[in-house]
matplotlib code that plots the C-alpha trace (Angstrom):
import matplotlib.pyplot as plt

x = [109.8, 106.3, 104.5, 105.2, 106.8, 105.4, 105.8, 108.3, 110.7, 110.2, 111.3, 114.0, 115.4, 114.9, 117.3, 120.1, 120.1, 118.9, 114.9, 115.8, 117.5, 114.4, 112.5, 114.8, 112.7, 109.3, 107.8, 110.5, 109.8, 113.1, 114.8, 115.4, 117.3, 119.8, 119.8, 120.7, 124.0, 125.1, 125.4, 127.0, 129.1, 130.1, 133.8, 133.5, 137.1, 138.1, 134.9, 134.4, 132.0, 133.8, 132.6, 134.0, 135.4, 136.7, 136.2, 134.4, 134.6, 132.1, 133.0, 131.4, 132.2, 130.3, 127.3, 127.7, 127.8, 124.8, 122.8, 123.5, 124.1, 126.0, 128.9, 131.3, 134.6, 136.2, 133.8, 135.1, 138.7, 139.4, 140.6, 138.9, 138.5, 139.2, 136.3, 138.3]
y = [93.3, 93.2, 94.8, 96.1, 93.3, 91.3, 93.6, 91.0, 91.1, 94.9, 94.4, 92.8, 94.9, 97.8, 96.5, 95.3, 98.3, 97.1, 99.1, 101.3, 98.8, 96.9, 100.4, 101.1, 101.7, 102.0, 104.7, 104.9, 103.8, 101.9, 103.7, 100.6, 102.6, 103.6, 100.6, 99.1, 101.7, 100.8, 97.3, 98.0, 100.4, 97.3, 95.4, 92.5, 91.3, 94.6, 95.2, 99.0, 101.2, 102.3, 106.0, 108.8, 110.6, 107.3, 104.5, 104.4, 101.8, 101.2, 99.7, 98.2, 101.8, 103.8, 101.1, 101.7, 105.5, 105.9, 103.3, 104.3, 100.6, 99.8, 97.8, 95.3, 95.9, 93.1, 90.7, 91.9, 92.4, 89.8, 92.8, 95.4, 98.9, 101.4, 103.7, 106.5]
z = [67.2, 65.3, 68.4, 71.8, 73.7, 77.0, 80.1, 81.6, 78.2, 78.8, 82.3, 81.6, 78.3, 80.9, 83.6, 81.5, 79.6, 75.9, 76.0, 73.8, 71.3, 70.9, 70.1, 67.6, 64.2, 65.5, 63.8, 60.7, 57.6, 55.6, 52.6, 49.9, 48.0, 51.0, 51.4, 48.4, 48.1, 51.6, 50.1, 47.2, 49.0, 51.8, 51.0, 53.6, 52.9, 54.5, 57.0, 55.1, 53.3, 50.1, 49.7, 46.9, 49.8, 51.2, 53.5, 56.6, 59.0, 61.9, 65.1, 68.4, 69.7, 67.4, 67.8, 71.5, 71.4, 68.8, 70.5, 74.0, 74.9, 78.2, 77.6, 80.0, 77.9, 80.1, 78.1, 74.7, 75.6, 78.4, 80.3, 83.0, 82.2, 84.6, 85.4, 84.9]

ax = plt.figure().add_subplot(projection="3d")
ax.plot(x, y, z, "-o")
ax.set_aspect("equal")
plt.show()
């Protein structure tokens, strides 16, 4: 988003949980450089980052965790979760 969104869109980011995912990046300022080695670093036949010490993968779980971001695994999996 270029600038602070409606209050309703707010309103409704807030309830379902996705506010702070439209926030994300207000404020920082994008390395090009970073960038650029993330893609060259990216194999999409295998969905990795090549690094020296390895690949790294990065899944809907990570996402989730860094993010914050509520998710209904019974949407992605076709199966309920347990609130354990």
């Amino acid at each position: 988003m270029s600038g602070p969104p409606s209050l309703l869109i707010e309103n409704y980011l807030r309830e379902v949980g996705f506010w702070n995912v439209a926030n994300i990046g207000r404020g920082c300022k994008l390395n090009p450089k970073l960038i650029s080695v993330l893609i060259e670093r990216w194999r999409p036949e295998m969905n990795t980052f090549h690094f020296p010490c390895g690949e790294c993968t990065i899944t809907l779980e990570d996402v989730q965790l860094q993010l914050g971001l509520p998710v209904d695994w019974s949407v992605l999996t076709g199966f309920a979760q347990s609130a354990d």
